[in-house]
DSSP file (Angstrom, degrees, kcal/mol; ACC not computed):
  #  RESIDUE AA STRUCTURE BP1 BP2  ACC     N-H-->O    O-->H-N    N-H-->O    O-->H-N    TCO  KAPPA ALPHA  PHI   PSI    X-CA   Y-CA   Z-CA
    1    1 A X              0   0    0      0, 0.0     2,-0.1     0, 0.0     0, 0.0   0.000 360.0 360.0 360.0 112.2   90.9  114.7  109.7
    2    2 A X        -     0   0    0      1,-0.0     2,-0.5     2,-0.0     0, 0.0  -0.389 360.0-121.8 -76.2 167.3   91.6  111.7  107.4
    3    3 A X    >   -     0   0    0      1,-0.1     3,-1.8    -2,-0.1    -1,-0.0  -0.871   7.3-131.7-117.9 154.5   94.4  111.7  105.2
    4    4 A X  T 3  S+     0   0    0     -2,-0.5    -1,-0.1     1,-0.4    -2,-0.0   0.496 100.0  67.6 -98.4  -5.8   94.2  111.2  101.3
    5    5 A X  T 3   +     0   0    0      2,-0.0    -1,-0.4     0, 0.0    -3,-0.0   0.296  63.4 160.0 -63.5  -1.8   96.9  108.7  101.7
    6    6 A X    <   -     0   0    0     -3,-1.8     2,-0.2     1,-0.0    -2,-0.0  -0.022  30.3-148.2 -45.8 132.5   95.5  106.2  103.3
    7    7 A X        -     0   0    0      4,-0.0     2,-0.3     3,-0.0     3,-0.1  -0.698  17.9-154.7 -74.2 137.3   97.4  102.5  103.1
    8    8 A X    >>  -     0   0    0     -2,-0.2     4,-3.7     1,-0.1     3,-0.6  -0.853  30.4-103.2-120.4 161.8   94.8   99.6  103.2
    9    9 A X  H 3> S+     0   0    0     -2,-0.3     4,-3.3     1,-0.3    -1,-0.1   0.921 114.7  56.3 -39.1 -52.4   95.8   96.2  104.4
   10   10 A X  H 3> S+     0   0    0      1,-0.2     4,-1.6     2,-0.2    -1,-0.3   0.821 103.7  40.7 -35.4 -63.5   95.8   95.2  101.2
   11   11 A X  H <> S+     0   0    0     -3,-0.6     4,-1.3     2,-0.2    -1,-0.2   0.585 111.7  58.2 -86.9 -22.6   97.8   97.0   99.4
   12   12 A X  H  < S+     0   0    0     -4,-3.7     4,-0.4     2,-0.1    -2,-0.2   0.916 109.9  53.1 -72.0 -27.8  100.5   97.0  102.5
   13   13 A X  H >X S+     0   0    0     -4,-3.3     3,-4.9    -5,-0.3     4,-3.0   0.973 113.3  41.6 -61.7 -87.9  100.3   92.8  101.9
   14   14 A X  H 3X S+     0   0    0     -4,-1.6     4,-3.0     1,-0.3     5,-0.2   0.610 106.3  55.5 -19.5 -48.8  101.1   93.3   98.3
   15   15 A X  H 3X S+     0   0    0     -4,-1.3     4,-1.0     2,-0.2    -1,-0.3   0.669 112.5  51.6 -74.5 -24.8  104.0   96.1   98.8
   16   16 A X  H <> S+     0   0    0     -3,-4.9     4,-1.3    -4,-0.4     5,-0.3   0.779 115.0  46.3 -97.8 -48.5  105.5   92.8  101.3
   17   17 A X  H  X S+     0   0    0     -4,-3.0     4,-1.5     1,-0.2    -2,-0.2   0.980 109.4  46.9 -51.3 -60.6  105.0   90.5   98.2
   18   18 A X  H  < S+     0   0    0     -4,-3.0     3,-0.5     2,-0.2    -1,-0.2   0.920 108.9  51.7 -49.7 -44.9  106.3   92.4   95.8
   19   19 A X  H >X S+     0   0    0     -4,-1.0     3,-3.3    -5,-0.2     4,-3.0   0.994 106.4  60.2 -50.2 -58.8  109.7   93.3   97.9
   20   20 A X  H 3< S+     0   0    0     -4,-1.3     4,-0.3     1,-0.3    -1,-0.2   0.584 108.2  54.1 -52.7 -15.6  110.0   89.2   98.4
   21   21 A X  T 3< S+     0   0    0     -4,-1.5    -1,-0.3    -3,-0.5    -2,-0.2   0.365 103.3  49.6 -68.0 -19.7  110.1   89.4   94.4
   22   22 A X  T X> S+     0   0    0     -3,-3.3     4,-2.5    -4,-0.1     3,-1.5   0.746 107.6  48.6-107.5 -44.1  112.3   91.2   94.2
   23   23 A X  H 3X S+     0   0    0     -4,-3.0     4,-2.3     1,-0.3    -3,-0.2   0.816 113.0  50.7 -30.2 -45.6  114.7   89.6   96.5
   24   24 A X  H 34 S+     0   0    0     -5,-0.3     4,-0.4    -4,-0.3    -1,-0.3   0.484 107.4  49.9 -92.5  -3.6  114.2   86.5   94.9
   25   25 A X  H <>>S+     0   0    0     -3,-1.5     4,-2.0     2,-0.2     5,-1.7   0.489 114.6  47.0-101.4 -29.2  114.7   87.7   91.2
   26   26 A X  H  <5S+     0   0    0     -4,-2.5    -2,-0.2     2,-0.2    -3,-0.2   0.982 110.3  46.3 -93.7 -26.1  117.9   89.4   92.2
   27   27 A X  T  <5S+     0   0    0     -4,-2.3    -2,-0.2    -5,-0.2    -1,-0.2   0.930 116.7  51.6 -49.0 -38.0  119.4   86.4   94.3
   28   28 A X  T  45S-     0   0    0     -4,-0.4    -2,-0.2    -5,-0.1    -3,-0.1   0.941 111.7-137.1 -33.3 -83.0  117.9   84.6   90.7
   29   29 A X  T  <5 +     0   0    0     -4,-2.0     2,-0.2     1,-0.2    -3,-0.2   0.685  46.4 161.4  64.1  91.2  120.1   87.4   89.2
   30   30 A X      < -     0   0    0     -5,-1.7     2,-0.3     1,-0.1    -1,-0.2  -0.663  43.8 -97.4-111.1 172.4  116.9   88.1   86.4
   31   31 A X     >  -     0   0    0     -2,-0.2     4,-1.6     1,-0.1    -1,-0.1  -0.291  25.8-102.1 -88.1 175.9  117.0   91.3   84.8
   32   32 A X  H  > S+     0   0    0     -2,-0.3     4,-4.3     2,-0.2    -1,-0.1   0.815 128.3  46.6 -60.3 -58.5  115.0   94.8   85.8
   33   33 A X  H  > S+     0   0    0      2,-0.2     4,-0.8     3,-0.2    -1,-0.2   0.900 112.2  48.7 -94.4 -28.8  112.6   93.9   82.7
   34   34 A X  H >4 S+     0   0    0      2,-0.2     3,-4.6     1,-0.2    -2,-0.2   0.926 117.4  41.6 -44.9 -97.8  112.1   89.9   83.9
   35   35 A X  H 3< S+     0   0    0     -4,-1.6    -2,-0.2     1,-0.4    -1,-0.2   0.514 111.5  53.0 -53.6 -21.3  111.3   91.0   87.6
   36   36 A X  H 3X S+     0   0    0     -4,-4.3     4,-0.6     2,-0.1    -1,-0.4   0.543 109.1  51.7-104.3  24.7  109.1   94.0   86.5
   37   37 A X  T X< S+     0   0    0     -3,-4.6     3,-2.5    -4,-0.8     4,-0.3   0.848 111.6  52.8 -86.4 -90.3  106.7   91.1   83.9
   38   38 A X  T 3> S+     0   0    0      1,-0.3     4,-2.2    25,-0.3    -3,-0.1   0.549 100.6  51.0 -36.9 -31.5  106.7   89.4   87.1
   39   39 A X  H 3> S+     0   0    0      2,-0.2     4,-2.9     3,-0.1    -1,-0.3   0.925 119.6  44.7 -73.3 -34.8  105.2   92.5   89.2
   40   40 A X  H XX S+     0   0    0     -3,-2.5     4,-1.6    -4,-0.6     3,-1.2   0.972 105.2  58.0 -63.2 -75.6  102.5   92.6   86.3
   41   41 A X  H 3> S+     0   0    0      1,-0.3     4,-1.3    -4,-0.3    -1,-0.3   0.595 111.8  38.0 -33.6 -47.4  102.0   89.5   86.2
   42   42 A X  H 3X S+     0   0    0     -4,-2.2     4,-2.7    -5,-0.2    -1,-0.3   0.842 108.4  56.0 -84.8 -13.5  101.0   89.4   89.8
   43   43 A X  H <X S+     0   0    0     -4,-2.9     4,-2.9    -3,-1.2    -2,-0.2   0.961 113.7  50.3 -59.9 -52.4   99.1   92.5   90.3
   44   44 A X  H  X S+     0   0    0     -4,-1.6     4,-2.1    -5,-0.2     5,-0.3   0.931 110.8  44.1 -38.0 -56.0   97.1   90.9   87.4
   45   45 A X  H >< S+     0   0    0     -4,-1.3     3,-3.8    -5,-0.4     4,-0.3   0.738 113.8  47.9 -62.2 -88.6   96.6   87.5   88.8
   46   46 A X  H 3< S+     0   0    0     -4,-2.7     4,-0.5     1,-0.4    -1,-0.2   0.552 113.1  53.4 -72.0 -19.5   95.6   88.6   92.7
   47   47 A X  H >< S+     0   0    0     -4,-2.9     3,-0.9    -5,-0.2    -1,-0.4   0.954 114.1  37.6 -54.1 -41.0   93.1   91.2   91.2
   48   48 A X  T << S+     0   0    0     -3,-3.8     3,-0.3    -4,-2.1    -2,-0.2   0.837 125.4  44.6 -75.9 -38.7   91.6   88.8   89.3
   49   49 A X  T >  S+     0   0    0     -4,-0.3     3,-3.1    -5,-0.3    -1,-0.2   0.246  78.5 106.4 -21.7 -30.5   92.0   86.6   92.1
   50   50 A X  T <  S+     0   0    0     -3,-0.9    -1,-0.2    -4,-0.5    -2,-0.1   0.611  72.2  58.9 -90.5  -7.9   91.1   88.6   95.2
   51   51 A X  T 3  S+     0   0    0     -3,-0.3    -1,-0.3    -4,-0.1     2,-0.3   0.804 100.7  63.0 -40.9 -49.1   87.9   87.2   96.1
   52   52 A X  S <  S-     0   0    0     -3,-3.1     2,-0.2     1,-0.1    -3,-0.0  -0.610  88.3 -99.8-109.8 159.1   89.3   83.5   96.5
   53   53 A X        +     0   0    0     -2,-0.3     2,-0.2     2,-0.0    -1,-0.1  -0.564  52.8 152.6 -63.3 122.6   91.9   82.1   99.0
   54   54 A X        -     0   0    0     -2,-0.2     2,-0.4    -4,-0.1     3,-0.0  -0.911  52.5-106.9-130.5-176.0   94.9   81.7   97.8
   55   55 A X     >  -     0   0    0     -2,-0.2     4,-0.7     1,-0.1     3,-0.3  -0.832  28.4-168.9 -52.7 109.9   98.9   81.5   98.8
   56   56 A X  T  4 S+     0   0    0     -2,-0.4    -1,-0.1     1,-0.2   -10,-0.1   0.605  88.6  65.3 -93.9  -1.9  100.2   85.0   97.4
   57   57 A X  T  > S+     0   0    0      2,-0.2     4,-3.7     3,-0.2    -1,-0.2   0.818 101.1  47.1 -54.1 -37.3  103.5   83.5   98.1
   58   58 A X  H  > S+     0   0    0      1,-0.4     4,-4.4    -3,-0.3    -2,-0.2   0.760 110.5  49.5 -78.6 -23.5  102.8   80.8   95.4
   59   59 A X  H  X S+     0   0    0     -4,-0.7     4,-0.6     2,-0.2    -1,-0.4   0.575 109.1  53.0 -97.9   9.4  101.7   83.1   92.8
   60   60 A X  H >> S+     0   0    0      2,-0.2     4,-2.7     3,-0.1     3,-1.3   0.865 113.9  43.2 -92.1 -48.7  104.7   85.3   93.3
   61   61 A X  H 3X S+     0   0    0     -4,-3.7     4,-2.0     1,-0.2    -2,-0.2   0.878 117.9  45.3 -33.9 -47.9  106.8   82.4   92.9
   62   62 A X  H 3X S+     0   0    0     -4,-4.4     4,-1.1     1,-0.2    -1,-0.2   0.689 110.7  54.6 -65.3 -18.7  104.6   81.3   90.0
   63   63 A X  H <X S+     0   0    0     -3,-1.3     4,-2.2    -4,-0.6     5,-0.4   0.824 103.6  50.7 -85.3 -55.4  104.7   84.7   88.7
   64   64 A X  H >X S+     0   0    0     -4,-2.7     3,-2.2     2,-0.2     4,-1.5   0.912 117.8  48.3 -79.2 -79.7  108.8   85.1   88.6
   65   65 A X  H 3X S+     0   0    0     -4,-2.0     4,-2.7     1,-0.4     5,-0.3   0.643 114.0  43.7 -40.2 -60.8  108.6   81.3   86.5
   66   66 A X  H 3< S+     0   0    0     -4,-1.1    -1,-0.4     1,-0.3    -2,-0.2   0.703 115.5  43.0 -95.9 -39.6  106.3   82.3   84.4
   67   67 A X  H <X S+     0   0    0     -4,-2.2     4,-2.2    -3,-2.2    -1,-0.3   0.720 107.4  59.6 -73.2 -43.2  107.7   85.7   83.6
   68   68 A X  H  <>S+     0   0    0     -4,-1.5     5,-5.2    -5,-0.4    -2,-0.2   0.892 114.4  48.0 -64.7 -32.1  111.6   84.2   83.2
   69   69 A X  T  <5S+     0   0    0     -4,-2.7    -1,-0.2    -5,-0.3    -2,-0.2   0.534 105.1  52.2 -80.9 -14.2  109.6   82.2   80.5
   70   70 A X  T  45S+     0   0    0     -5,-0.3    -2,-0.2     3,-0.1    -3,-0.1   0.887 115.7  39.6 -87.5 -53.8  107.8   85.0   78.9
   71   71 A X  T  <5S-     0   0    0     -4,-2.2    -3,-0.2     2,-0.1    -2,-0.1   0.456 110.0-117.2 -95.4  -7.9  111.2   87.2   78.3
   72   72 A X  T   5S+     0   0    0      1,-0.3     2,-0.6    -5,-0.3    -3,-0.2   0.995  72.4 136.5  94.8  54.1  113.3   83.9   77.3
   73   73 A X      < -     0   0    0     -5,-5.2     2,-0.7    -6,-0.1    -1,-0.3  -0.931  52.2-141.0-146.2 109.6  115.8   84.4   80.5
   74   74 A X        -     0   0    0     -2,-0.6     2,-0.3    -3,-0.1    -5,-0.1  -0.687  25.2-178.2 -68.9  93.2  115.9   80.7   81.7
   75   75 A X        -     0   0    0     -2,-0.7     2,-1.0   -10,-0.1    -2,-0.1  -0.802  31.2-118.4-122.9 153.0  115.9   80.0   85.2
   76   76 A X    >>  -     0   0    0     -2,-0.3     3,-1.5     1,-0.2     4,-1.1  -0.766  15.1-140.6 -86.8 130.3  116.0   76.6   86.3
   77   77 A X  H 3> S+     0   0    0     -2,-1.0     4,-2.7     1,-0.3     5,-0.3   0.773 101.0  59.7 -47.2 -35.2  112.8   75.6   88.4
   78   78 A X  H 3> S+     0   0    0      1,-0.2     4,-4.3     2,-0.2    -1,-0.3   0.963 109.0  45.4 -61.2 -43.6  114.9   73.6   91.0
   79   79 A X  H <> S+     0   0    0     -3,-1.5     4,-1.9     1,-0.2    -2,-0.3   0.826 110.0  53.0 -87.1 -15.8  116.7   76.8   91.8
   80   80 A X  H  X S+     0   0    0     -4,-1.1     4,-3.1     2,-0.2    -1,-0.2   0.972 107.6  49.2 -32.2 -67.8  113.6   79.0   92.0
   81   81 A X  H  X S+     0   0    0     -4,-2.7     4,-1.5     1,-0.3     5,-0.4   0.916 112.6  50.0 -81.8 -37.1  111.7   76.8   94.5
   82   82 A X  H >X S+     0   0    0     -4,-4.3     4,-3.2    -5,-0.3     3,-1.2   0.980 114.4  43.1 -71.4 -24.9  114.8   76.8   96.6
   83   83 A X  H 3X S+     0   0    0     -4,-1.9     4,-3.2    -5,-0.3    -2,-0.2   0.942 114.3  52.9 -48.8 -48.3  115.2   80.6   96.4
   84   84 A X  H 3X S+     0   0    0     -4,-3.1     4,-1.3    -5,-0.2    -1,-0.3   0.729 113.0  40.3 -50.7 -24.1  111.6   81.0   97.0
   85   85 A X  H <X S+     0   0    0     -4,-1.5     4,-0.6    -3,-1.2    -1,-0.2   0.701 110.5  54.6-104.0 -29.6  111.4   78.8  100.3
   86   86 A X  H >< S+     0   0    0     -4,-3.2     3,-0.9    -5,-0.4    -2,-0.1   0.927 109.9  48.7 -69.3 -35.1  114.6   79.9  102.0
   87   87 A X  H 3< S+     0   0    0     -4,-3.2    -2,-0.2    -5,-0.3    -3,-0.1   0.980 107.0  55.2 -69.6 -31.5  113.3   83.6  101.6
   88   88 A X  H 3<        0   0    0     -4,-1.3    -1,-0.2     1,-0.3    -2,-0.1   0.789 360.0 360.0 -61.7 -10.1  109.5   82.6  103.2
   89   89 A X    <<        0   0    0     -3,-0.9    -1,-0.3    -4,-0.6    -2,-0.2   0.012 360.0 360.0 -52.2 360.0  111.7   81.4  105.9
């Protein structure tokens, strides 16, 4: 008997991106509404996305930039990439 829960690889990859997003927006210290345009923002991209190779590390990164710029909460890019690189580490 299967069960109507089933997790797919996929969606367990995402659920480890997103957590690494969230880490990295609250070492950032971005708001709640910054860090969830960024979760849109990437569910959007890697759907559109999900065909072609990419780094989902990069678009999460790119995702928290891109979002910190959408809602006007200013993060500087130098301090992003390092947050971003210690935590894939």
């Amino acid at each position: 008997m299967t069960s109507l829960s089933t997790i797919t690889d996929d969606e367990k990859k995402r659920d480890v991106i997103i957590s690494y997003m969230f880490e990295c927006a609250a070492k950032l210290r971005l708001s709640i509404v910054t860090t969830a345009s960024a979760a849109v923002i990437y569910h959007k991209c890697s759907s559109y996305l999900e065909k072609t190779d990419f780094d989902q590390y990069t678009l999460a990164a790119t995702a928290l930039s891109l979002a910190s710029k959408y809602e006007e909460e200013h993060v500087k890019i130098r301090d992003l990439i390092n947050v971003t690189y210690r935590y894939v580490l």
